[in-house]
DRENKOLRO-840300 format. One line per field, with one value per residue (C-alpha): residue in three letters; x, y, z. Coordinates in nm, 4 decimals. Each point is the difference from the previous one (the first is absolute). Layout:
# DRENKOLRO-840300
res: c(ala	...)
px: c(X	...)
py: c(Y	...)
pz: c(Z	...)
//
This chain:
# DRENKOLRO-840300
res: c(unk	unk	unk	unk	unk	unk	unk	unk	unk	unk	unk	unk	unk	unk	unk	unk	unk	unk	unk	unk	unk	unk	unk	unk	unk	unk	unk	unk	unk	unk	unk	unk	unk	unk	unk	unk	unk	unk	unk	unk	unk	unk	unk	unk	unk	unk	unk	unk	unk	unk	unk	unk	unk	unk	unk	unk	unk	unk	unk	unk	unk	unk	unk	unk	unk	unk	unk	unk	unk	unk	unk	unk	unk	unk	unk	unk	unk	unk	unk	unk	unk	unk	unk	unk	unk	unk	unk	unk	unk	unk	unk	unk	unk	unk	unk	unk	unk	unk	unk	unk	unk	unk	unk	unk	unk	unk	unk	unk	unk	unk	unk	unk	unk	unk	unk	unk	unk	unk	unk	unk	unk	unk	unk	unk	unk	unk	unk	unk	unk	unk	unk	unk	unk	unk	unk	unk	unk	unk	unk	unk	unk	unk	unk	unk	unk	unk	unk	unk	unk	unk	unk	unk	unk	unk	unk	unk	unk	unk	unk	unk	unk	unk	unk	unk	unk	unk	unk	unk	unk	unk	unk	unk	unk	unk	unk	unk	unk	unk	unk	unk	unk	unk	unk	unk	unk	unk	unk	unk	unk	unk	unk	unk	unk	unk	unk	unk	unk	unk	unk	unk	unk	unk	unk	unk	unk	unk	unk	unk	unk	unk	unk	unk	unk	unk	unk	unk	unk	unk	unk	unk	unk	unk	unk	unk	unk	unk	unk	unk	unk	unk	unk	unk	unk	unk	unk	unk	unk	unk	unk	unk	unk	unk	unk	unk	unk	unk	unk	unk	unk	unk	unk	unk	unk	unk	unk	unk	unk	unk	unk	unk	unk	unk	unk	unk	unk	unk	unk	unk	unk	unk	unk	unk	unk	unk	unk	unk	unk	unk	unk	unk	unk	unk	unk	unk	unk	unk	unk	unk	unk	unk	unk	unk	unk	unk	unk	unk	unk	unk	unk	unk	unk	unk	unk	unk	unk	unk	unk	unk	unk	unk	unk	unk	unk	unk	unk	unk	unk	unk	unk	unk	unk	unk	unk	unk	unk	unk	unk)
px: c(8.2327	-0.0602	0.3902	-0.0003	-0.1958	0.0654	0.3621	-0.0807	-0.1751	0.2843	0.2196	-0.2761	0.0633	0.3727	0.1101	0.0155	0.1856	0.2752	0.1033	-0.0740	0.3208	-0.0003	-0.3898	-0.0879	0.2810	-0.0924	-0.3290	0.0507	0.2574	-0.2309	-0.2980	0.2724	-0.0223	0.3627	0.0587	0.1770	0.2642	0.0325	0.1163	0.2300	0.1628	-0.1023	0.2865	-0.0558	-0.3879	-0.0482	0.2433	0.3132	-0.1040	-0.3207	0.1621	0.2956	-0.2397	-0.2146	0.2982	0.0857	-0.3784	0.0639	0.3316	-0.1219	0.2110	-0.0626	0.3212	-0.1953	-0.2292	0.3491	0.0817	0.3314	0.1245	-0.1414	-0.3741	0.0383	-0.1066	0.1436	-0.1868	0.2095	0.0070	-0.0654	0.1479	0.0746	0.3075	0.1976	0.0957	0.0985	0.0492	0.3490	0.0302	0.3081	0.1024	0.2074	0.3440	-0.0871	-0.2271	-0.3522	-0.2494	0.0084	-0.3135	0.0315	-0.1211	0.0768	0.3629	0.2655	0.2625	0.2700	-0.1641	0.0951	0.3003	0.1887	-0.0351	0.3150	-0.1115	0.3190	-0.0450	-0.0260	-0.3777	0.0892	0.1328	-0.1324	0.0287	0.0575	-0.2202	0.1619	-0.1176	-0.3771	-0.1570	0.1458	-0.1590	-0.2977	-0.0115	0.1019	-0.2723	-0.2719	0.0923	0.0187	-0.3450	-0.1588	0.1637	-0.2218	-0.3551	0.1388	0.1690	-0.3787	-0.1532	0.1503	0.1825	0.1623	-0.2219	0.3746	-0.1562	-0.3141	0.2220	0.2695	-0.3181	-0.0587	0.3663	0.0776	-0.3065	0.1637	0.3586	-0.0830	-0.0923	0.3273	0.1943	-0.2641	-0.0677	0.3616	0.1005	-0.3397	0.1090	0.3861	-0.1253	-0.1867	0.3003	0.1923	-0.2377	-0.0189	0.3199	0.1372	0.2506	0.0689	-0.0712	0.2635	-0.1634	-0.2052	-0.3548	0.1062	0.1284	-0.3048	-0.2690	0.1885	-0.0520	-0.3611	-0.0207	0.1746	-0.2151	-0.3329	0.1666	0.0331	-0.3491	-0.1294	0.2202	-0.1738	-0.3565	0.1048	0.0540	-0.2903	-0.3284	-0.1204	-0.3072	-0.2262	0.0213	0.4059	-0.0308	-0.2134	0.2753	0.2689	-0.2133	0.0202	0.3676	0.1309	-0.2417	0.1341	0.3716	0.0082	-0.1193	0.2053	0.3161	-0.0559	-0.0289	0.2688	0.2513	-0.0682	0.0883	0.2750	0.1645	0.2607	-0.2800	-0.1965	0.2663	0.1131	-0.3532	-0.0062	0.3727	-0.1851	-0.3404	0.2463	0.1671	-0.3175	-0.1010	0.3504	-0.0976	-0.3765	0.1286	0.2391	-0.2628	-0.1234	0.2655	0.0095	-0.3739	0.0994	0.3503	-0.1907	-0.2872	-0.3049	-0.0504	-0.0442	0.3294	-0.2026	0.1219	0.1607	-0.2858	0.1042	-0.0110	0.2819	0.2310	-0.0301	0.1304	0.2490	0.0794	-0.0346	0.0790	-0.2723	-0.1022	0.0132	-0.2163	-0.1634	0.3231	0.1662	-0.2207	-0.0330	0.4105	0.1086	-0.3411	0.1441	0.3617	-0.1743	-0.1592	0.3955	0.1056	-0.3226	0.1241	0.3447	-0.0694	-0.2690	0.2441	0.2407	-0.2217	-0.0337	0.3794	0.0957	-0.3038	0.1365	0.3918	-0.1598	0.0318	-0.2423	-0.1551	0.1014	0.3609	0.0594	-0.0706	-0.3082	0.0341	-0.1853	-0.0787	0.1349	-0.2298)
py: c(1.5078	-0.0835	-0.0966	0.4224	0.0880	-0.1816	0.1529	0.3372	-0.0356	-0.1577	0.3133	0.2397	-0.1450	-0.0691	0.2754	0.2793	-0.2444	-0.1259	0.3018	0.2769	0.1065	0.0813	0.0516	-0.3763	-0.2037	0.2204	-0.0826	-0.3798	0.0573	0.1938	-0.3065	-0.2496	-0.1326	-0.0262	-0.1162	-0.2979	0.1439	0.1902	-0.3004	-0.1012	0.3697	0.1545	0.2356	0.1246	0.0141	0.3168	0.3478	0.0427	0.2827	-0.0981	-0.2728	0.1995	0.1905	-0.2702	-0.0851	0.2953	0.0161	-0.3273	0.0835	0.3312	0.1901	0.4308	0.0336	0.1836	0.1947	0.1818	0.3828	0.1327	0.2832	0.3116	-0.0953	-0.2157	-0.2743	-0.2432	-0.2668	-0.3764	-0.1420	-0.3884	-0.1982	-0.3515	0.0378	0.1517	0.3481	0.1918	0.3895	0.1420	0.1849	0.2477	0.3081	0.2594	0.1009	0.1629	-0.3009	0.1413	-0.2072	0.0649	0.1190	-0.0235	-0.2881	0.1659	-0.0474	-0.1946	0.2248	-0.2074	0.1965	0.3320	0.2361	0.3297	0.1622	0.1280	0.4323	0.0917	-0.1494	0.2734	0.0854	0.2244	-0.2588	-0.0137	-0.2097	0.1498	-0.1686	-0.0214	-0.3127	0.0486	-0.2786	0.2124	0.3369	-0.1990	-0.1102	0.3261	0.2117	-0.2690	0.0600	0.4052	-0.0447	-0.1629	0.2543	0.3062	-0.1441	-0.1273	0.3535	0.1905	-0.2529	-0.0745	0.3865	0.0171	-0.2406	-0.2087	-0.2618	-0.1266	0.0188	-0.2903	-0.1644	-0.0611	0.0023	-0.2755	-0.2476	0.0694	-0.0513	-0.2952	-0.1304	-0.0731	-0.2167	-0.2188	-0.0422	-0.0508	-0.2409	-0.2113	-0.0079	-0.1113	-0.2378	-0.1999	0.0595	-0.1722	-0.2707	-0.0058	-0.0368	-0.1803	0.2870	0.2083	0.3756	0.1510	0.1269	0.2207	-0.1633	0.0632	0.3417	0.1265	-0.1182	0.1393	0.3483	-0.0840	-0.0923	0.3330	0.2446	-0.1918	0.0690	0.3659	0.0038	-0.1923	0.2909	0.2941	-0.1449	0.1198	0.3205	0.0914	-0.1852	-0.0690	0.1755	-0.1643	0.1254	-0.0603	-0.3808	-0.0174	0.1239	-0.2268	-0.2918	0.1653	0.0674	-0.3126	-0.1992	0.2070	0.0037	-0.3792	-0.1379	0.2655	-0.0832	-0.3724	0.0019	0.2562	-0.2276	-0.3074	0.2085	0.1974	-0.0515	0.3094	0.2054	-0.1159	0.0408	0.4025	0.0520	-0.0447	0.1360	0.3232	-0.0459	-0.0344	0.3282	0.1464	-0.1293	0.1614	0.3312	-0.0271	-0.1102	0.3115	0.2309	-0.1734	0.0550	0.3877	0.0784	-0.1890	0.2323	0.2612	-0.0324	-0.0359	-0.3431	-0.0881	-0.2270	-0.2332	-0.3155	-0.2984	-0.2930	-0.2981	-0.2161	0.1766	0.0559	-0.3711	-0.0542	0.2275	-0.0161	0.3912	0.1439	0.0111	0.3854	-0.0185	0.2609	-0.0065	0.1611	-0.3536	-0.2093	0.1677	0.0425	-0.3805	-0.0531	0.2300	-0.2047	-0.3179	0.1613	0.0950	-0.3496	-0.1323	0.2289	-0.1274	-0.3434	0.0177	0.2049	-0.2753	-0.2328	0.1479	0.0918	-0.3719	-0.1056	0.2976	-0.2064	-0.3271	-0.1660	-0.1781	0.0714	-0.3214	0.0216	0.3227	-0.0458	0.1818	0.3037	-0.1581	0.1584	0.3584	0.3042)
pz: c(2.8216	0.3768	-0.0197	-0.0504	0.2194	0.3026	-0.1119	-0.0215	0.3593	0.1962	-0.1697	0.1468	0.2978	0.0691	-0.2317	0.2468	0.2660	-0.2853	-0.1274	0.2749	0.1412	0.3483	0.1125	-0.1264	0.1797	0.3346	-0.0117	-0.0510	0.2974	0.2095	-0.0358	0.0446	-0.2988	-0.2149	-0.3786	0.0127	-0.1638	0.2739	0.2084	-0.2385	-0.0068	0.2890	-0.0152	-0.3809	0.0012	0.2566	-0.0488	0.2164	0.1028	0.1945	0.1495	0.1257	0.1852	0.1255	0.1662	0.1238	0.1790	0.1233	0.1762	0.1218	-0.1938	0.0172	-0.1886	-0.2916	0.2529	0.0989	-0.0899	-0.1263	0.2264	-0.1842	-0.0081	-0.3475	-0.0613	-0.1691	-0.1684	0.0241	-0.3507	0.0642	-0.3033	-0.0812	-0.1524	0.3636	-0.1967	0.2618	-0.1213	0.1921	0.2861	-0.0710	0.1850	-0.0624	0.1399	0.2985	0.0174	-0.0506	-0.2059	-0.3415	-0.0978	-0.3861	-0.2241	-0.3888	0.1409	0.1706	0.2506	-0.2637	-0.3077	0.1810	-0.1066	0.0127	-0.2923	-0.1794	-0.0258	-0.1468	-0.3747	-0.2466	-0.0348	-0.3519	-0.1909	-0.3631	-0.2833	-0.3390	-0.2627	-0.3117	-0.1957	-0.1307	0.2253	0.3018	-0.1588	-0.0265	0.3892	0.1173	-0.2039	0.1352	0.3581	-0.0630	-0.1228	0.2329	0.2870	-0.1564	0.0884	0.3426	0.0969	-0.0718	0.1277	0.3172	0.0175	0.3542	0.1743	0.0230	0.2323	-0.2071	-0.3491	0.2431	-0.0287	-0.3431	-0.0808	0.2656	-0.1799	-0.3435	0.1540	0.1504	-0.3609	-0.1997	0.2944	0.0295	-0.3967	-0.1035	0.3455	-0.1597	-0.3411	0.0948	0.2350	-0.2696	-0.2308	0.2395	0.0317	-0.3776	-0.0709	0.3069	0.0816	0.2731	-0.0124	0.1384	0.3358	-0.2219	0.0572	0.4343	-0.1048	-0.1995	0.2487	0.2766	-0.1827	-0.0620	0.4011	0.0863	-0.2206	0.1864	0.3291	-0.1138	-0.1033	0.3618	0.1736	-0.2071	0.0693	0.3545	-0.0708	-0.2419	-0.0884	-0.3981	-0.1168	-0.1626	-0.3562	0.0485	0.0632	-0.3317	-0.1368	0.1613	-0.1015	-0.3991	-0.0053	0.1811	-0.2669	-0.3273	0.1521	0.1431	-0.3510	-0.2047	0.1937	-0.0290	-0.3853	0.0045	0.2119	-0.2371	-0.3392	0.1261	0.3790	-0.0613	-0.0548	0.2459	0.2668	-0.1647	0.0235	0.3721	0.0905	-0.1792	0.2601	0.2925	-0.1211	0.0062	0.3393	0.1465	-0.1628	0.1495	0.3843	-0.0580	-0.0581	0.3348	0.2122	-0.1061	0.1068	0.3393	0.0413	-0.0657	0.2079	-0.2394	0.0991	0.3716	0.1051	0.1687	0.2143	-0.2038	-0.0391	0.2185	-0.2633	-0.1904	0.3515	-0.0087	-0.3675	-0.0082	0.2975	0.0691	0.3492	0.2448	-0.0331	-0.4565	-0.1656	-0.3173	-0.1444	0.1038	-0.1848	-0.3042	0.0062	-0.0093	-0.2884	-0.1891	0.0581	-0.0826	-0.3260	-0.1038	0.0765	-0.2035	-0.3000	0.0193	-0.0132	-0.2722	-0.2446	0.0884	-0.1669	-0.2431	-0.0863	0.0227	-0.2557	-0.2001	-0.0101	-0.1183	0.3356	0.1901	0.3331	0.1277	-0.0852	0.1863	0.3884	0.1347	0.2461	0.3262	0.2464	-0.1928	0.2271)
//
């Protein structure tokens, strides 16, 4: 029993000092008093991250105390592992100010493809995708009516959706099965990157209300977990089902383009962020933007029906090459 005791006392004791994290070892340090296996690792008992900038007080250093031109400050992120992020500028050589994206993910969309293109369904799992996504437009049009920029909202967060699901589920397919894919897990999440970029370029333009984020969070919970179960049964349906959203998307950034011809909507200034991406002349209005979206949206529907018209054949997704880089 005194065994215990005299236990439990020297773990009152020394507990704080063994398992703190930071505040116990600086103490000891600050009395002069260091673990000994301290001296044996000197370099692996304190963080990096102090002792880079104990070093930096020792040398005199006032590199962090410095100001960006602008008024900005910019916090120096000390690390032990000497990740440095890139400095990159643009082609006229100005910094590039833009972290969601590299000036090598940048592109001129292609506004001539055919924006009216349909497909026909004709089997009953086509019927089936098509009446879903004409369902689904009737709440959205009284919801949203002609407020065009918070409906790019919500249908950029459900867009986003499908790339991302069906790149993840052919990625561990490939891992699965030790095979490559095709280019099809690249190609998908490249769509799923380009709908969030459409999104982070709308955000610009027009703020979410409160009651419309609830129902972002609803929709992209129902739609992510529908899709997912969806892609697993049936991957030709999966993919009609979205060629059929994209259609959809074209019609909406239509109606968009109309109210902005005729003068309804204020033709605002092009965001930065999207005379960056797509790379946009200087002087780009809103009419600009909401142009080479509605391109990317047709290209989006192209390669989704695509897809599906090669699952439809009996082929594999792998065995037919992958339309990167397709905008």
């Amino acid at each position: 029993m005194s065994s215990r005791m005299a236990g439990a006392a020297l773990l009152r004791h020394l507990g704080p000092r063994l398992f703190a994290v930071e505040p116990a070892v600086s103490g000891l340090a600050a009395r002069g008093v260091v673990p000994a296996a301290a001296r044996i690792l000197p370099a692996r008992m304190f963080s990096t991250a102090a002792k880079d900038g104990a070093g930096a007080e020792e040398h005199g250093s006032t590199d962090q105390k410095k100001k960006p031109e602008g008024g900005q400050s910019k916090k120096a992120i000390v690390s032990y592992w000497g990740i440095q992020p890139p400095k990159l500028v643009k082609e006229d050589g100005t910094e590039w100010r833009w972290a969601c994206f590299k000036p090598w993910d940048t592109y001129t969309s292609d506004t001539s493809i055919d924006v009216t293109k349909h497909h026909e369904p004709s089997s009953l799992p086509d019927k089936a995708a098509y009446l879903i996504v004409k369902s689904l437009r009737v709440p959205m049009d009284l919801f949203f009516q002609r407020r065009h920029a918070s409906h790019a909202l919500l249908l950029e967060t459900v867009a986003a959706v499908p790339g991302m699901v069906g790149g993840m589920l052919l990625h561990l397919r490939s891992l699965r099965r030790f095979e490559h894919s095709g280019g099809w897990v690249k190609a998908l999440l490249e769509e799923a990157e380009n709908e969030r970029m459409h999104l982070m370029t709308f955000l610009e333009v027009t703020q979410p209300r409160w009651w419309e984020r609830a129902l972002v969070l609803a929709a992209q919970g129902v739609f992510f977990n529908a899709y997912f179960v969806g892609y697993l049964v049936s991957p030709k349906f999966a993919h009609r089902v979205v060629g059929y959203l994209e259609e959809e998307a074209v019609h909406s950034y239509t109606e968009y383009l109309k109210d902005l011809e005729a003068g309804v909507i204020e033709n605002t200034p092009a965001p930065a962020i999207a005379i960056d991406y797509w790379r946009l002349p200087a002087d780009a209005k809103l009419k600009d933007v909401v142009t080479v979206v509605r391109a990317d949206e047709a290209h989006h529907r192209d390669v989704n029906h695509f897809a599906s018209d090669i699952h439809y054949q009996g082929i594999k997704l792998k065995d037919t090459p992958a339309p990167l880089g397709y905008h």
